[in-house]
C-alpha positions as CSV (number, residue, x, y, z in Angstrom):
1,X,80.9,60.6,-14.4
2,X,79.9,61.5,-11.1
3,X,77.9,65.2,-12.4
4,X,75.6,63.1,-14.9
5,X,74.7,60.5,-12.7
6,X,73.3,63.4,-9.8
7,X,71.7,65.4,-13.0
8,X,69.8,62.1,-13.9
9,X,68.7,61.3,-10.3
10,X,67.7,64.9,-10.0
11,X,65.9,65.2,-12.8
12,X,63.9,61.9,-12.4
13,X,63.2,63.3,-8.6
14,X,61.8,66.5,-10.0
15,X,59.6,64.4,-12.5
16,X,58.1,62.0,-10.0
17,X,57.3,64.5,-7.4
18,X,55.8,66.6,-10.4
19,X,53.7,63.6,-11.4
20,X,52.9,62.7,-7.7
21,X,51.6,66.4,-7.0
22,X,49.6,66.0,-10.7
23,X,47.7,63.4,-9.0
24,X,47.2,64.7,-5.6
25,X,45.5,67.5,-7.5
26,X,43.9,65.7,-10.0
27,X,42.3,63.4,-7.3
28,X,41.3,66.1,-5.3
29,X,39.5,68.3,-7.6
30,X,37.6,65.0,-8.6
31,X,36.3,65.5,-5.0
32,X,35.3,69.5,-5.2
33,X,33.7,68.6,-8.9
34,X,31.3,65.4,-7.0
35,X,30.7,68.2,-3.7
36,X,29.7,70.6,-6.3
37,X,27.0,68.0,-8.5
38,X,26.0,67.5,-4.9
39,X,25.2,71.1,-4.0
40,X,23.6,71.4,-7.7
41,X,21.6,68.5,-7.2
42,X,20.3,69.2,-3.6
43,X,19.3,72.5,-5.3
44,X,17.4,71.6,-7.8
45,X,15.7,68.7,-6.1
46,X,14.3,72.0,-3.3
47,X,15.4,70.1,-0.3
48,X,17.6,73.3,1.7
49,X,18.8,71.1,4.6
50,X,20.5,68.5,1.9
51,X,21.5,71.5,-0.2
52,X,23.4,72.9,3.3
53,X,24.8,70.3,4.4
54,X,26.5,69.8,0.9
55,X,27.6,72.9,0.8
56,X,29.1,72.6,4.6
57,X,30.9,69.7,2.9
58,X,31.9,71.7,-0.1
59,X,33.3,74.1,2.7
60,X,35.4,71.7,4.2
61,X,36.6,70.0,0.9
62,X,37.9,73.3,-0.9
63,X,39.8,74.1,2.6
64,X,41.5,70.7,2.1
65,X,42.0,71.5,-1.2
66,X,43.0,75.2,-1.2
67,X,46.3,73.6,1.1
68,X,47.4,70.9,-2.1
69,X,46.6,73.6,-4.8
70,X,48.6,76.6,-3.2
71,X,51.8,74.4,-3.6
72,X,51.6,74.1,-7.1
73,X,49.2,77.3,-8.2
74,X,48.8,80.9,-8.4
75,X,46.8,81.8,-5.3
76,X,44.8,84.4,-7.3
77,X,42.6,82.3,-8.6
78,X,42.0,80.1,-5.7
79,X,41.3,83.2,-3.6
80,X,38.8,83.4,-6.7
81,X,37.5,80.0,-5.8
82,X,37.5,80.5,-2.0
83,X,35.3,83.6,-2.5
84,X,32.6,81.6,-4.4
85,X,32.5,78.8,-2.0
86,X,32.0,80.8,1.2
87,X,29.1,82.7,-0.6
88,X,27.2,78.7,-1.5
89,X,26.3,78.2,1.6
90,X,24.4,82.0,2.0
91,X,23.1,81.0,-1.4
92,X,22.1,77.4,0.0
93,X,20.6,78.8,3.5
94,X,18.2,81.4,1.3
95,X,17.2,79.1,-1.6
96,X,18.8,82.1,-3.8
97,X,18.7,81.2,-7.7
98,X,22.9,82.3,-8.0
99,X,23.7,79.1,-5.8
100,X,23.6,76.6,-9.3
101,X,25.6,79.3,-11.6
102,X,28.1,80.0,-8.5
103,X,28.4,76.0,-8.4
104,X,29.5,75.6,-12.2
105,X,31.9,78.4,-11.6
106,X,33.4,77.0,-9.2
107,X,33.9,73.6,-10.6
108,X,35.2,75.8,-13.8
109,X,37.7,77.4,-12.2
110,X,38.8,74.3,-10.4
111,X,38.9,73.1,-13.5
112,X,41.3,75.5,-15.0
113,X,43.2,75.5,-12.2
114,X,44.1,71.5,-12.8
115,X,44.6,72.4,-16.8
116,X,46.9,74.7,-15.6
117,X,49.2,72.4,-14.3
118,X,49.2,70.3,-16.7
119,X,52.2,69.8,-18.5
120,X,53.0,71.2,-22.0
121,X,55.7,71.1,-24.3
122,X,56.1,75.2,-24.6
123,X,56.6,75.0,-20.8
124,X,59.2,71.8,-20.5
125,X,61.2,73.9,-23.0
């Protein structure tokens, strides 16, 4: 009686810290998507110092970032990621036209990072 009991609690441990780190990553790319509309819209409105300083805060949110998604992701693609964000604020500094289209890929790939870790059936099985 003992085995089941220790196979239930373990498997209802495993499914809360999975939905707990579900959140923490859900909540955070929410963050890196509204840093992003910031850079974009900075950009497009021709004010550099705004469009800097959002991407200084873009910066600082993909580090926090990087730290929750490496514990449940492939670090490929967030290397991906990390690549793009460094090169905004270049883009940002010299009012380059690839800072929007590096913005929407990065808040693609974060994007398909979260999908990623959402869970589906053919996985659970």
């Amino acid at each position: 009686m003992d085995r089941p009991l220790i196979c239930l609690i373990v498997m209802l441990s495993m499914l809360l810290l999975s939905g707990a780190a579900l959140r923490m990553l859900d909540s955070s790319t929410d963050r890196i998507d509204a840093a992003v509309g910031r850079v974009i819209e900075a950009a497009a409105s021709g004010d550099r110092e705004a469009c800097e300083e959002a991407a200084e805060r873009l910066e600082e949110l993909w580090r926090e970032h990087y730290k929750k998604a490496s514990m449940v992701s492939h670090t490929g693609i967030l290397n991906d990621i990390s690549y793009s964000v460094a090169k905004v604020r270049d883009y940002a500094r010299s009012g380059s036209d690839e800072l929007i289209p590096e913005c929407k890929a990065i808040a693609r790939l974060a994007g398909i990072v979260r999908e990623n870790q959402l869970p589906k059936l053919h996985t659970l099985l």
